[in-house]
C-alpha positions, 0 to 999 in steps of 0.5 A: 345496087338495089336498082340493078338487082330489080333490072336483072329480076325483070329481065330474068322474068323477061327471059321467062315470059318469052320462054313461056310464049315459046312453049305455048306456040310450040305446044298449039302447033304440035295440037294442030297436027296429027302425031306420026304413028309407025316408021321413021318416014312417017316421023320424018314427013311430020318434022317437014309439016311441023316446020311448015308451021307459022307458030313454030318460026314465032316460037324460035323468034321468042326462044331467040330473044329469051337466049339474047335476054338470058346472055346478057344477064349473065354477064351481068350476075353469078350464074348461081344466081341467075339459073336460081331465079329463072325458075320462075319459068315454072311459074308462068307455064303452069299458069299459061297450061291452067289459064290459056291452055285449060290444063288441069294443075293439080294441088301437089303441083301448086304446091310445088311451084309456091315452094319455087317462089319461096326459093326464088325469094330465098335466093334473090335475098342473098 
């Protein structure tokens, strides 16, 4: 039982890691690009360059696999349990903003996100 709780975390972590390259990918191909300013052509002709983007087709492929990760843990646990741990996404994006994006985390958010640990904790526990 014990070995089958610490495959689901892992996978679970999976699913956030995964989640975590989908958002870097995301957010560095929508930096390389120019915001659209003004009408509904303008945001339309930044959709057709944002697609044209290799990092968002690697992005799709990590949220595809996140998704096959994430279905297969839920047939495997309570929903409850699964969506409680997954927060751990929170985690590695604050870290990837902080350490790979050079963002700056504030305390209060750190703050927070230890307290996610703690309920990660708390619920992997029951």
């Amino acid at each position: 039982m014990r070995e089958k709780l610490v495959f689901i975390l892992f996978l679970i972590a999976l699913t956030s890691i995964c989640d975590t390259i989908n958002q870097l990918f995301l957010k560095s191909a929508i930096n390389s690009l120019i915001p659209p300013r003004g009408n509904v052509r303008a945001v339309l002709r930044f959709i057709i360059k944002l697609i044209a983007v290799p990092r968002v087709w690697l992005s799709f492929l990590f949220s595809l696999i996140s998704l096959c990760i994430w279905l297969f843990v839920l047939s495997q646990v309570d929903l409850s349990f699964a969506f409680s741990a997954d927060s751990m996404h929170y985690i590695f994006i604050a870290l990837a903003s902080r350490f790979i994006l050079k963002e700056r985390v504030s305390l209060k958010r750190w703050m927070g996100i230890a307290l996610i640990v703690v309920g990660i904790a708390l619920v992997s526990l029951s």
